[in-house]
C-alpha positions as CSV (number, residue, x, y, z in Angstrom):
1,X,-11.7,-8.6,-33.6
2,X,-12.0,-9.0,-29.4
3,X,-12.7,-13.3,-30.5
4,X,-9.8,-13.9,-33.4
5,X,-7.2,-11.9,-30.6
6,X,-8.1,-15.0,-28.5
7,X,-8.1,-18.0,-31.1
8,X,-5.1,-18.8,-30.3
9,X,-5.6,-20.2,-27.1
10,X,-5.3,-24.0,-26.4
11,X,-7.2,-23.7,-23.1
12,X,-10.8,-23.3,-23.6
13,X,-11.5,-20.7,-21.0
14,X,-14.4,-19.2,-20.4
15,X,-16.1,-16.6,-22.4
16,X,-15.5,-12.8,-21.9
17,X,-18.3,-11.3,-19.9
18,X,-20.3,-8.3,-20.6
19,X,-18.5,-5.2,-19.7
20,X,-21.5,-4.7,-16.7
21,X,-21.1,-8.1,-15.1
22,X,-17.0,-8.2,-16.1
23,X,-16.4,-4.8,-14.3
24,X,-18.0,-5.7,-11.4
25,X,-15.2,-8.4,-10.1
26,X,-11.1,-8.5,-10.2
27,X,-11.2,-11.0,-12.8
28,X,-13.7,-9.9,-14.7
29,X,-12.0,-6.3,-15.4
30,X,-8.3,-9.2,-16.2
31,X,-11.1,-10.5,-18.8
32,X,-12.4,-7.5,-20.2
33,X,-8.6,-6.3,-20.7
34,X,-7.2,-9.7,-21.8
35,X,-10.0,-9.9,-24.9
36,X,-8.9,-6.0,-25.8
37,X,-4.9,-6.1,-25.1
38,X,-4.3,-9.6,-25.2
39,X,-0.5,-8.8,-26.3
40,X,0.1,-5.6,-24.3
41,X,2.2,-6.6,-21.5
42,X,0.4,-6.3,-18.2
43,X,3.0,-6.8,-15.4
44,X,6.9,-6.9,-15.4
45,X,9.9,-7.1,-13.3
46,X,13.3,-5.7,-13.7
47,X,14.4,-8.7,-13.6
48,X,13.0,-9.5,-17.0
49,X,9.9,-11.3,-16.0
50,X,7.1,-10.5,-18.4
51,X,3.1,-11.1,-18.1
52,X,0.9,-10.4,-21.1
53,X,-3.0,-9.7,-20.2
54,X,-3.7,-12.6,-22.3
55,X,-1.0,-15.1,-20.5
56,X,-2.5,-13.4,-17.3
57,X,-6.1,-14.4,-17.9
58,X,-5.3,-18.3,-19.5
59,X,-2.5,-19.1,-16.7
60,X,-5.1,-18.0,-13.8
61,X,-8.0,-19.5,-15.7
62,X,-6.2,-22.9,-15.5
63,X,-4.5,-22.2,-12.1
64,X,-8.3,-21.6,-10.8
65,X,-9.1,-25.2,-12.2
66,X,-6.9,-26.7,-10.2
67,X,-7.7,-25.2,-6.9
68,X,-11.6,-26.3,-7.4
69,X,-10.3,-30.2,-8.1
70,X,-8.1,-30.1,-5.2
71,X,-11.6,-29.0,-3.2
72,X,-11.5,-25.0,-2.6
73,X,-15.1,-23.6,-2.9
74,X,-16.6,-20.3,-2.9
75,X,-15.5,-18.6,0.4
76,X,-12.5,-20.6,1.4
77,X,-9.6,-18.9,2.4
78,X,-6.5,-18.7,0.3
79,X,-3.2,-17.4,1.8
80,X,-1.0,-15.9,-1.5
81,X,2.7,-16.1,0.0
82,X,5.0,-14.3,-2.1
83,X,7.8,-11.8,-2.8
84,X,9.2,-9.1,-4.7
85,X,10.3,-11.0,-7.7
86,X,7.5,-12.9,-7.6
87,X,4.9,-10.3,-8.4
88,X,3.6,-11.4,-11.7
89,X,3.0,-14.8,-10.6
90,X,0.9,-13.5,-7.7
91,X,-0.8,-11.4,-9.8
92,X,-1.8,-14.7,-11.5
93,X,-2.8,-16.6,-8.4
94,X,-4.5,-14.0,-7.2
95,X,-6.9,-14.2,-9.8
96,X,-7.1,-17.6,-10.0
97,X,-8.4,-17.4,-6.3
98,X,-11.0,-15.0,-7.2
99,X,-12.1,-17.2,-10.2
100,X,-12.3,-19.9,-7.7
101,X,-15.1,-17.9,-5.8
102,X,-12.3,-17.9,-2.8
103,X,-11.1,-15.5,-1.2
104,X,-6.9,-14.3,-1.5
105,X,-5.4,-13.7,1.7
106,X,-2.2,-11.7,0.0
107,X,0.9,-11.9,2.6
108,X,4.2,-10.9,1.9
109,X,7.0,-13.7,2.2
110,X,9.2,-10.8,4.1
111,X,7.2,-11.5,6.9
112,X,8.5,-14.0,9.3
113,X,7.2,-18.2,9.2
114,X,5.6,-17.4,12.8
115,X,3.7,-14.4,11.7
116,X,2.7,-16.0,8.5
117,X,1.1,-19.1,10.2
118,X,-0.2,-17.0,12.8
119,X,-2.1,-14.8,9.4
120,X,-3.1,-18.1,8.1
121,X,-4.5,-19.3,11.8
122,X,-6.7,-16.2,11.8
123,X,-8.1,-16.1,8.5
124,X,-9.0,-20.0,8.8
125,X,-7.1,-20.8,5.5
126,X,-7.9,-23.9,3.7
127,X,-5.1,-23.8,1.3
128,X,-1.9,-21.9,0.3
129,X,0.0,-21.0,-2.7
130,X,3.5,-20.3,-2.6
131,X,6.2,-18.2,-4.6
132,X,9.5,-19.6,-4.8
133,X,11.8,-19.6,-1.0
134,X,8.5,-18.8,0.9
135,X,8.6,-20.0,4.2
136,X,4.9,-21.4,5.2
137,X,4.7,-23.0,8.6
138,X,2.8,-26.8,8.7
139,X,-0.6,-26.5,9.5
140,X,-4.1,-27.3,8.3
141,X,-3.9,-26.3,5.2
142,X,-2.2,-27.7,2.3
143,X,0.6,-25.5,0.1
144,X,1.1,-25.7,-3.3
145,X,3.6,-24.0,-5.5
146,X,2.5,-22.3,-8.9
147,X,3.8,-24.4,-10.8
148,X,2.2,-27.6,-9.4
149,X,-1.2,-25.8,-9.6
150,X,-0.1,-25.7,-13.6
151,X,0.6,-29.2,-13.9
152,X,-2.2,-30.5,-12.5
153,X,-4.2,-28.1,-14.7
154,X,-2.5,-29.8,-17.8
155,X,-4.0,-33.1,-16.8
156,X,-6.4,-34.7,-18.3
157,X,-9.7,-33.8,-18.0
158,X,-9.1,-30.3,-15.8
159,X,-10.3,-28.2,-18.7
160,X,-13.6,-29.7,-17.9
161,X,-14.4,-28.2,-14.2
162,X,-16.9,-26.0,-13.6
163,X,-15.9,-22.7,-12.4
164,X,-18.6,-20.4,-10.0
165,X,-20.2,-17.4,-10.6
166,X,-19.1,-14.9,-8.7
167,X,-20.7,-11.5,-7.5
168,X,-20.0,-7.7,-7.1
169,X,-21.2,-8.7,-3.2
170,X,-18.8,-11.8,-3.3
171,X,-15.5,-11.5,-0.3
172,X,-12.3,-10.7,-2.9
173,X,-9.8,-10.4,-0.4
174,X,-8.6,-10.4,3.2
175,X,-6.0,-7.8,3.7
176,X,-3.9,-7.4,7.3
177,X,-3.0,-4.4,8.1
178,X,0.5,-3.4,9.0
179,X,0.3,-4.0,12.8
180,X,2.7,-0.7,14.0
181,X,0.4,0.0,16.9
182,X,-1.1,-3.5,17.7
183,X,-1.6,-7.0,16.5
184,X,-2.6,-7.0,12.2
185,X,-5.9,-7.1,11.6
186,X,-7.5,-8.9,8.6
187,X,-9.7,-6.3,6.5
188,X,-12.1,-8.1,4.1
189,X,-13.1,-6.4,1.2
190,X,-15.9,-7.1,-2.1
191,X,-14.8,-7.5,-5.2
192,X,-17.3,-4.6,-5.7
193,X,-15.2,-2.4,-3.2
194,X,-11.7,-3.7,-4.5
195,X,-12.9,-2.6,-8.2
196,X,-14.5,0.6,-7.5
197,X,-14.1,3.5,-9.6
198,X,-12.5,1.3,-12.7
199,X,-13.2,2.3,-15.8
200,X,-12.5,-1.1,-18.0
201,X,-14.0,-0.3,-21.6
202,X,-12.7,3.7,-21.3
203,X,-10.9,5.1,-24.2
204,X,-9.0,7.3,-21.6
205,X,-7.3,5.0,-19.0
206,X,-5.5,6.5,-16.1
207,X,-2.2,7.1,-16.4
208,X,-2.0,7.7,-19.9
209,X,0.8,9.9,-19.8
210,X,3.3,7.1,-18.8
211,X,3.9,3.6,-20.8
212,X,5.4,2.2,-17.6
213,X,4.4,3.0,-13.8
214,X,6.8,2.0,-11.1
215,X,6.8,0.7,-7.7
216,X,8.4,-1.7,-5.0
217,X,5.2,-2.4,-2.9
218,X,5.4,-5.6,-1.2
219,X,2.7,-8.3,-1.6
220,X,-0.1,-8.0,1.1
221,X,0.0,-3.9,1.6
222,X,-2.6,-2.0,0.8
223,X,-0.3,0.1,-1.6
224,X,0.8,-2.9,-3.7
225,X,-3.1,-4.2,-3.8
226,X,-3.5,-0.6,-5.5
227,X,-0.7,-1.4,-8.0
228,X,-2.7,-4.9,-8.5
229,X,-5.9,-2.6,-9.3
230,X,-3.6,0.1,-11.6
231,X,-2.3,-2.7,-13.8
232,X,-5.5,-4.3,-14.3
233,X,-7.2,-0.6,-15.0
234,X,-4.2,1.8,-15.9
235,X,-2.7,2.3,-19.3
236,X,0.6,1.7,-18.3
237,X,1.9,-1.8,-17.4
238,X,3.3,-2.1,-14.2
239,X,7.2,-2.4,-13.3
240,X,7.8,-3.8,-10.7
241,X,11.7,-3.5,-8.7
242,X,12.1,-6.6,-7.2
243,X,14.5,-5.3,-4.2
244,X,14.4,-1.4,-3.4
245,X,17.9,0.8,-3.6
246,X,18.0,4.6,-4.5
247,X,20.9,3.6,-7.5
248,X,18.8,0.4,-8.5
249,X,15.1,2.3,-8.8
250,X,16.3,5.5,-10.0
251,X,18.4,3.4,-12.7
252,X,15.0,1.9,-13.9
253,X,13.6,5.3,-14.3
254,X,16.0,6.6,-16.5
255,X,16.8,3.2,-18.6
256,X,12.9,2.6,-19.0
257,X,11.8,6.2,-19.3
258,X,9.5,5.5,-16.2
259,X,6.5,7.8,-16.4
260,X,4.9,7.4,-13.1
261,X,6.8,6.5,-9.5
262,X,4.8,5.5,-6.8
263,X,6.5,5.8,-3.7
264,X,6.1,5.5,0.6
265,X,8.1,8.5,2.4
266,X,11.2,7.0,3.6
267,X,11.4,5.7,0.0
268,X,11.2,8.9,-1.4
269,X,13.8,10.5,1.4
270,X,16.4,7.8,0.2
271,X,16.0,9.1,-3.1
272,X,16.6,12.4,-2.1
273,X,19.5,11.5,0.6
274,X,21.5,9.2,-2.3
275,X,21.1,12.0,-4.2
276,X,20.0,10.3,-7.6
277,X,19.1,13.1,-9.0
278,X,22.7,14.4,-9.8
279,X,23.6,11.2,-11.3
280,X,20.4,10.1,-13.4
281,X,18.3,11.7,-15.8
282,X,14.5,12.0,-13.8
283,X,13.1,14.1,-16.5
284,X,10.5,11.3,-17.8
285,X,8.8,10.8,-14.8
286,X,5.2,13.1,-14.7
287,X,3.5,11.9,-12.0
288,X,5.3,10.7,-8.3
289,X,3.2,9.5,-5.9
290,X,3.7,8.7,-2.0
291,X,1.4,6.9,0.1
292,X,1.0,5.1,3.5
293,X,1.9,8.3,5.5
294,X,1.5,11.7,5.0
295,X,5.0,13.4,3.1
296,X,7.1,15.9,5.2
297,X,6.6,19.1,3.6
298,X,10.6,19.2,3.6
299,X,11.0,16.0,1.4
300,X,8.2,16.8,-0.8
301,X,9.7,20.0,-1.8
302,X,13.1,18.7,-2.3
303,X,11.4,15.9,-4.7
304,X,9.6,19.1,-6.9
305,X,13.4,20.1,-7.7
306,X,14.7,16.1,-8.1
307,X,11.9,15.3,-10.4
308,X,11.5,18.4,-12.0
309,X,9.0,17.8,-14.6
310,X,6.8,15.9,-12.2
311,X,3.9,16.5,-10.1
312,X,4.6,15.3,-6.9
313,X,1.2,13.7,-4.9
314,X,0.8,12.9,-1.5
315,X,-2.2,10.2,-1.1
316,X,-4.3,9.5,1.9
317,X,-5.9,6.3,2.8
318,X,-5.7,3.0,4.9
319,X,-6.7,-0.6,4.0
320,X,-9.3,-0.2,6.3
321,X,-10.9,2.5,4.4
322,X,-9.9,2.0,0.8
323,X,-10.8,3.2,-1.9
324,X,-11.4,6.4,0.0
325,X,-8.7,8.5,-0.4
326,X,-7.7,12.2,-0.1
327,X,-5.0,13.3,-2.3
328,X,-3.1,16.7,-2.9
329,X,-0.6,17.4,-6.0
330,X,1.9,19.5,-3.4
331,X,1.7,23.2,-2.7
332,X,4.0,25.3,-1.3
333,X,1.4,27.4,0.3
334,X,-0.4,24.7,2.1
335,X,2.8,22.5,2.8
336,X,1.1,20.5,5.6
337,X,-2.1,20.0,3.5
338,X,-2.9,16.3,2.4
339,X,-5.7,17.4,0.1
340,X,-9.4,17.3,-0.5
341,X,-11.1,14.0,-0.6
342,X,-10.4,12.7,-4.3
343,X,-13.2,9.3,-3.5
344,X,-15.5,9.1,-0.9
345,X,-15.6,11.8,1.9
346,X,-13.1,13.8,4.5
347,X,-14.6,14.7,8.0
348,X,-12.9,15.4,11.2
349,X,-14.9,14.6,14.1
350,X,-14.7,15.4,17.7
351,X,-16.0,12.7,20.7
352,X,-19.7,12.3,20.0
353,X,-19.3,11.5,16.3
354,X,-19.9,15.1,15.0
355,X,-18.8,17.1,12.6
356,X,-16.3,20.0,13.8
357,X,-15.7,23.2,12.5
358,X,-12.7,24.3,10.1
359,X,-9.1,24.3,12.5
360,X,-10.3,22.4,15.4
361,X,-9.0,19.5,16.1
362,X,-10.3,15.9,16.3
363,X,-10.9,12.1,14.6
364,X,-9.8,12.0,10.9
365,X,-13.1,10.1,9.3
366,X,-12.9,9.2,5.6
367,X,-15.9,7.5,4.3
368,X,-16.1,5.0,1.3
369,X,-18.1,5.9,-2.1
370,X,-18.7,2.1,-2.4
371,X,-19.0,-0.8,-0.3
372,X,-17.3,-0.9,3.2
373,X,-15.2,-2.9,4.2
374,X,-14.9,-4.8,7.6
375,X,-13.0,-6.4,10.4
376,X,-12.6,-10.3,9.4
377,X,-13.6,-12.1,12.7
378,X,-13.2,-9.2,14.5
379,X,-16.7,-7.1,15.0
380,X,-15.5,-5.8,18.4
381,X,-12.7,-4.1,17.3
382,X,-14.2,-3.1,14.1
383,X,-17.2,-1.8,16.1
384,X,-14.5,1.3,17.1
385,X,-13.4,1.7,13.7
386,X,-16.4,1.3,11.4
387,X,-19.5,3.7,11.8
388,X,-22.2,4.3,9.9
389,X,-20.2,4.1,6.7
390,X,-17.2,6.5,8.2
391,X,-13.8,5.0,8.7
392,X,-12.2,6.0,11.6
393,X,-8.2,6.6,10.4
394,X,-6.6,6.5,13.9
395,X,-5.1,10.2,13.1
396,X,-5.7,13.5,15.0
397,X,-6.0,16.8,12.5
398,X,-8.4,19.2,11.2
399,X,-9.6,20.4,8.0
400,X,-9.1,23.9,7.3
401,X,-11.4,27.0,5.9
402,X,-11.0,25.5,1.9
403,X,-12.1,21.7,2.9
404,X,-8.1,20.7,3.3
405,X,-7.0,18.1,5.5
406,X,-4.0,18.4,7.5
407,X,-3.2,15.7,10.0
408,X,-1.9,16.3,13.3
409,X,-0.7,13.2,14.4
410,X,-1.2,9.4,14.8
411,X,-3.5,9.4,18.4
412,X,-1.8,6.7,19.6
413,X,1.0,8.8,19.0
414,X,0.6,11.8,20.2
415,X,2.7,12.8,23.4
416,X,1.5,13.9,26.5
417,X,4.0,15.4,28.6
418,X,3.1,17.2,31.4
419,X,0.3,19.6,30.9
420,X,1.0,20.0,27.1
421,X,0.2,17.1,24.1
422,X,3.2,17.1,21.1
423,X,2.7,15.9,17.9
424,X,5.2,13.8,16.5
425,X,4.8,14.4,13.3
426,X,5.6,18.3,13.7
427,X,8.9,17.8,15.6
428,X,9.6,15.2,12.8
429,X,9.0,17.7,9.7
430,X,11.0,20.1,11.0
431,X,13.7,17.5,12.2
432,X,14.0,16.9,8.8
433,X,14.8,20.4,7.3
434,X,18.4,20.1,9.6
435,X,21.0,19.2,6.9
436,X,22.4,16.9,9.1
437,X,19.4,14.8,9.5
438,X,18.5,12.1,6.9
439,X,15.7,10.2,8.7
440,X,14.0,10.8,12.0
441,X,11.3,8.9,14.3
442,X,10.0,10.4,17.5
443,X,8.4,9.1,20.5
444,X,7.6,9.2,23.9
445,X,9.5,8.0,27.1
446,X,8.1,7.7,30.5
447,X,9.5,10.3,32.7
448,X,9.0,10.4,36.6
449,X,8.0,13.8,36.4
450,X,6.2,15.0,32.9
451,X,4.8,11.7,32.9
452,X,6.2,11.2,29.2
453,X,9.1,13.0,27.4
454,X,9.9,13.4,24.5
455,X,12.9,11.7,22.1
456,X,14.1,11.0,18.9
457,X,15.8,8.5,17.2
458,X,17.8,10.1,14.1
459,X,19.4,8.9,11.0
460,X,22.0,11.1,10.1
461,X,22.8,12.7,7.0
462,X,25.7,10.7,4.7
463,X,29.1,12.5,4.8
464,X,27.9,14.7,8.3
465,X,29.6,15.0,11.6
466,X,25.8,14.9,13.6
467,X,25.9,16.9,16.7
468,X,23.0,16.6,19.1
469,X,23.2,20.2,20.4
470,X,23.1,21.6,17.5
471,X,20.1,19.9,16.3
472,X,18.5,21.5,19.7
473,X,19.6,24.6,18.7
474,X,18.2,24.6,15.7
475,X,15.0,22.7,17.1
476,X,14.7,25.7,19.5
477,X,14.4,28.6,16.9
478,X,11.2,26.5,15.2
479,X,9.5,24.8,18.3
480,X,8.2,25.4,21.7
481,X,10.4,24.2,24.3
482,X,8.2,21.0,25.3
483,X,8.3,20.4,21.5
484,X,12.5,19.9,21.7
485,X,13.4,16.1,22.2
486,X,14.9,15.6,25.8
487,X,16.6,12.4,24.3
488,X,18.4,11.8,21.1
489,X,19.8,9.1,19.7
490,X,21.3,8.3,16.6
491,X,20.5,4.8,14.8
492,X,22.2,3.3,11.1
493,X,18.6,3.0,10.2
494,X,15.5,3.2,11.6
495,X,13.3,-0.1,12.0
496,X,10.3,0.2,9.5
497,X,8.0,-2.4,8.3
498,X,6.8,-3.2,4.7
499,X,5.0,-0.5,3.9
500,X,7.7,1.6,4.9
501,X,6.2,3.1,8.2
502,X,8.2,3.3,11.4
503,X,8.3,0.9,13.9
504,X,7.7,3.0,16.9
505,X,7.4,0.3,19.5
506,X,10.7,-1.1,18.2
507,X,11.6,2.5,18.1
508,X,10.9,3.0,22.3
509,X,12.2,0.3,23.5
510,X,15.4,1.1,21.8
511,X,15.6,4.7,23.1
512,X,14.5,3.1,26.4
513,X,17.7,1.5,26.8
């Protein structure tokens, strides 16, 4: 049945593998998938792009083609610059890459020309393929659009080249990370690591309670290379909203019937501050999911009564230490809790690398089930962050009596001022209960005397008359006095990146002024 579903083909692609050699790389699961749902749609847009497993495998089979005859080989570097809209066609490149034996260098086209080249310097990039209005400095590599890669894949005679082999151990992808407290850094990753946990032949994918899952995770996050994973792996095919709005993405919910939302925080809290929940019908939606930062307990309970048929998930990783996660459907009693570790392992470590006991306070570790990943041209800095197969998360929290993490706060965010340490997060969660507060980001200042202080920068609520004082007021029946901000400003909107986390350098040196 799997061969007459793929007759039809003109191209004459390689054969399916076995499920254990097919499982074991990104392609291979698109293969595996493509020969059993060759019709079921895979990937699609809301603006009415649509890509079937089967189109998915033949376009990347043919797109991989043409990046061996125009000289990429197993190991190159290949930059994938693309956007929003253009997520199905990355999807396809991607793969193509992978087929290739090279390695996809996903970056979003959001980011500036300078940054991009500078991502493309790093990695050593041979080559680059480009969505539609990307903006890819000169340099030396060359840049092809998709639909060049197709036409020269039509010619005669590319149906002919050889294709590699390519292994569990093989490099799949170089990811940067987000760069909020320092310069991105590429993490490389196996296919073997990218893949983990898959199950490609089960009868019971994940997701199965949803025909559609949802998301507007830009290209090059670790969140959207998870949504790359789900829609080869998931039952659902992935929607993708090509520009993020409350009205816009909670419209797609109710007009599609969206069973599963996956989400970052400030996402979610401009669901809840739009208040799309009075105006749209959320009831299909069973599963909504955050990630990239930990959910204030505030927001998370406000999303149980917006989506009230949901269960609302907070998930807990970084592309460093993907696919280990943490993740915690949201409890009332443990509101701070971001859950037990779902893959891989949780430990919170104090200086020497050991494990401390339940409600002190030290390193958040999480530790990968499969292969690790690694610093790309970077072993000094990953020397700090990768040990002995632990992760180190750059947070500060504890795990309490049951095994439950809680963080504390980003270290390199954590203020000192004068003989006491704030967390940031704390004074934000509870920022965020005010009414009159719709989004808030706090730092530290210097200060001649405490050394640091602390301030916030706050969005306010839609429709409010904010007053500072009153938000110190209310601060000051919840927190201890060196908790309360010293400074606060109010912004239209705070600075954020792609994956939707705060830019608290841009953040300072506004406040500063």
């Amino acid at each position: 049945m799997q061969q007459s579903a793929l007759d039809h083909r003109t191209d004459p692609a390689p054969a399916p593998r076995s499920s254990a050699q097919g499982s074991r790389t990104v392609h291979g699961l698109l293969d595996l998938r493509a020969a059993a749902q060759p019709d079921r749609t895979a990937i699609s847009t809301d603006t009415g792009t649509r890509l079937t497993f089967a189109d998915w495998r033949d376009r990347s089979v043919r797109a991989a083609r043409a990046l061996v005859a125009r000289g990429v080989r197993p190991g190159d570097r290949v930059g994938l610059v693309f956007g929003l809209r253009d997520w199905p066609e990355f999807a396809v490149q991607y793969c193509a890459v992978t087929r290739a034996g090279a390695v996809a260098v996903p970056i979003s086209d959001g980011r500036p020309a300078e940054a991009v080249g500078g991502l493309l310097e790093h990695c050593g990039a041979s080559a680059v393929v480009a969505g539609a209005g990307a903006s890819v400095p000169l340099g030396p590599w060359w840049i092809a659009a998709p639909a060049e890669l197709a036409a020269e894949a039509a010619e005669s005679g590319a149906a002919a080249v050889q294709l590699p082999e390519v292994a569990a151990a093989d490099p799949a992808q170089v990811l940067y990370t987000s760069g909020t407290t320092g310069r991105p850094m590429g993490v490389l990753a196996s296919h073997g690591n990218v893949v983990h946990g898959t199950r490609p032949l089960a009868r019971h994918r994940p997701l199965a309670h949803s025909e559609e899952f949802l998301h507007a995770f830009a290209v090059g996050t670790n969140a959207g290379q998870t949504m790359l994973v789900n829609a080869l792996d998931a039952h659902p095919a992935a929607l993708v909203a090509t520009r993020f709005t409350p009205g816009r993405f909670a419209r797609l919910i109710e007009q599609r019937s969206v069973g599963s939302v996956f989400v970052v925080p400030a996402m979610a809290a401009e669901l809840l501050g739009a208040g799309v929940q009075e105006r749209h019908d959320l009831s299909s939606v069973r599963l909504f999911g955050s990630t990239a930062a930990a959910l204030p307990p505030s927001v998370a309970t406000a999303l149980t009564a917006a989506f009230p048929n949901a269960v609302v998930v907070n998930y807990y990783t970084s592309t460093e230490a993907a696919p280990a996660q943490t993740a915690m459907v949201f409890d009332p009693s443990r509101p701070t809790a971001l859950g037990l570790a779902a893959r891989g392992a949780v430990m919170v470590a104090g200086p020497d690398g050991r494990p401390l006991p339940a409600g002190e306070t030290g390193d958040v570790l999480l530790r990968s089930p499969g292969a690790q990943r690694a610093y790309y041209r970077d072993a000094e800095a990953g020397a700090a962050v990768f040990r002995s197969g632990w992760v180190r998360m750059g947070d500060v929290g504890y795990l309490d009596p049951d095994g439950y993490l809680h963080l504390v706060d980003r270290a390199s965010d954590v203020i000192k001022s004068g003989a006491y340490k704030v967390s940031t997060l704390q004074v934000e969660s509870v920022a965020l209960e005010h009414p009159g507060v719709a989004d808030v980001a706090v730092v530290g200042l210097p200060h001649p005397v405490l050394g640091t202080s602390v301030a916030a920068a706050v969005v306010p609520a839609a429709g409010t008359a904010f007053d500072p004082a009153a938000l110190r007021s209310f601060l000051a029946e919840r927190l201890a006095a060196h908790e309360i901000p010293s400074t606060i400003r109010t912004l239209d909107v705070l600075p954020r990146n792609e994956a939707g986390k705060p830019l608290k350098r841009a953040i300072r040196e506004l406040l500063a002024t």
